[in-house]
C-alpha positions, 0 to 999 in steps of 0.5 A, a space after each residue: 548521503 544526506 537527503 536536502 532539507 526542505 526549504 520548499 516542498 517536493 510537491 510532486 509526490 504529493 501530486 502522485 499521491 493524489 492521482 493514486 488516491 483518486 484513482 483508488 477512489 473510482 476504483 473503489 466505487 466501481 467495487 462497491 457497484 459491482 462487487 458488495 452490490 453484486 452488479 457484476 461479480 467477476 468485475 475484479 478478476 477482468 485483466 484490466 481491472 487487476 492490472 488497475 488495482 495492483 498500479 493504484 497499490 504499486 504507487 501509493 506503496 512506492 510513494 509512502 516509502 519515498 516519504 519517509 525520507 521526509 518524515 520527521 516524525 517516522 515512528 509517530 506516524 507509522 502507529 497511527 497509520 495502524 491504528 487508522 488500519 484497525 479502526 479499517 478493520 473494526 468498521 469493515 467487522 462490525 458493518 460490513 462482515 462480507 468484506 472484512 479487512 484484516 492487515 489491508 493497505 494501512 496496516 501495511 504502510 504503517 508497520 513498513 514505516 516502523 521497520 524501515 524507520 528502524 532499519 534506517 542507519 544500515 540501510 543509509 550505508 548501502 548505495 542507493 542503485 544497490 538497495 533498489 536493486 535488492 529490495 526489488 528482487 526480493 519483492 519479485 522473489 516473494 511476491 506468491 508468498 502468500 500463495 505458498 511458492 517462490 517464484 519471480 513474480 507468477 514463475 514459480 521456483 519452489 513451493 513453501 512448506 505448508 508448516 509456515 501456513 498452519 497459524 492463522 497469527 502469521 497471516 501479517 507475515 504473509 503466510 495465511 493459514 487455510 481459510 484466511 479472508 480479507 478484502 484488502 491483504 497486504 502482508 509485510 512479506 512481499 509489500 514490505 520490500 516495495 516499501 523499502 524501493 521506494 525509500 531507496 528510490 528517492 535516495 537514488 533520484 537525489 544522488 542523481 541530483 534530480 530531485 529539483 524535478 520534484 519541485 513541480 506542483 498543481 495545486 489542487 493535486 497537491 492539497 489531496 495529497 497532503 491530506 490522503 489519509 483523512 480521504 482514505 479514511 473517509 471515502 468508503 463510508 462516503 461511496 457505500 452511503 452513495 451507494 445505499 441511496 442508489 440501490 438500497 440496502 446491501 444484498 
């Protein structure tokens, strides 16, 4: 199956991008208020706030795997959507220690659309509802890797050994050693699997032939969409600094 050639954008995903980015946007604000500036402390761990979270991580993962249906230049852009991760990593280290990030959303993203774009020839030739189907299983499957078992979703089937958790270098992987932190985690292992739903996703909604949904634009949503990594890129330093005029220093 060959995706159409764009004549007209999908302005769509970019709207679902946007909502996702400004959705993560406030949400990162209330994190910062009540997390860095200890307001309130159990703030992320409230079934809502969690449920808040993963729909803002669900959705932009999704999307970016839709995308790359799109992406003429796969391989570009996945290096420098990780080197965008590191620099994440980088600033979080030399500025703000308490929330570091190691291997967080970025990093993510762009290794899955290195992986995927290479993977791209044997994954063409499975039918789309198949590699949906599979993609999301093995999603479900590993979802605790990081905490050690499997399972479908929280139900767990088997622990891990504890011999994958004893190098801290295959914490990318999904297997953190004892002491790992970070304040943005997304290993490749379950994460890549969404990824790769989303890809298959979009293949299945133009085998479906409905894809000419997707046509559908506003504007303004549309724009911030395009543009969603410079406002990942620029939002943290802009909300801490809204923040440091508010309530002074960090504690």
């Amino acid at each position: 199956m060959k995706i159409k050639s764009l004549s007209n954008r999908y302005n769509l995903i970019d709207v679902i991008r946007a909502l996702s980015i400004i959705s993560m946007v406030v949400y990162h604000l209330y994190y910062d208020i009540f997390i860095v500036y200890e307001r309130d402390p159990a703030f992320d761990r409230y079934p809502l706030v969690i449920l808040w979270e993963r729909s803002i991580c669900f959705s932009f993962i999704i999307v970016s795997g839709i995308s790359l249906n799109f992406s003429r230049h796969a391989y570009r852009r996945g290096i420098i959507v990780n080197l965008c991760g590191f620099a994440v990593t980088a600033v979080t280290l030399i500025f703000l220690p308490s929330q570091q990030i190691w291997f967080g959303v970025l990093n993510l993203i762009g290794c899955a659309m290195l992986i995927t774009q290479a993977l791209r020839k044997p994954l063409d030739r499975i039918h789309p509802a198949v590699g949906m189907t599979l993609s999301i299983a093995a999603f479900a499957l590993t979802y605790n890797v990081p905490f050690r078992y499997l399972g479908f979703f929280s139900i767990p089937f088997a622990e891990l050994s504890p011999a994958l958790y004893s190098c801290p270098c295959l914490a990318f992987l999904g297997f953190p050693a004892e002491g790992f932190d970070s304040a943005d985690y997304f290993p490749l292992i379950p994460w890549l699997f969404l990824f790769i739903f989303g890809y298959f996703l979009w293949r299945y909604i133009a085998l479906r032939g409905r894809d000419e949904f997707f046509r559908f634009n506003i504007p303004v949503l549309s724009f911030i969409g395009r543009h969603s990594l410079i406002i990942y890129m620029a939002h943290q330093p802009i909300l801490y600094g809204i923040c440091l005029l508010i309530f002074g220093a960090e504690p």
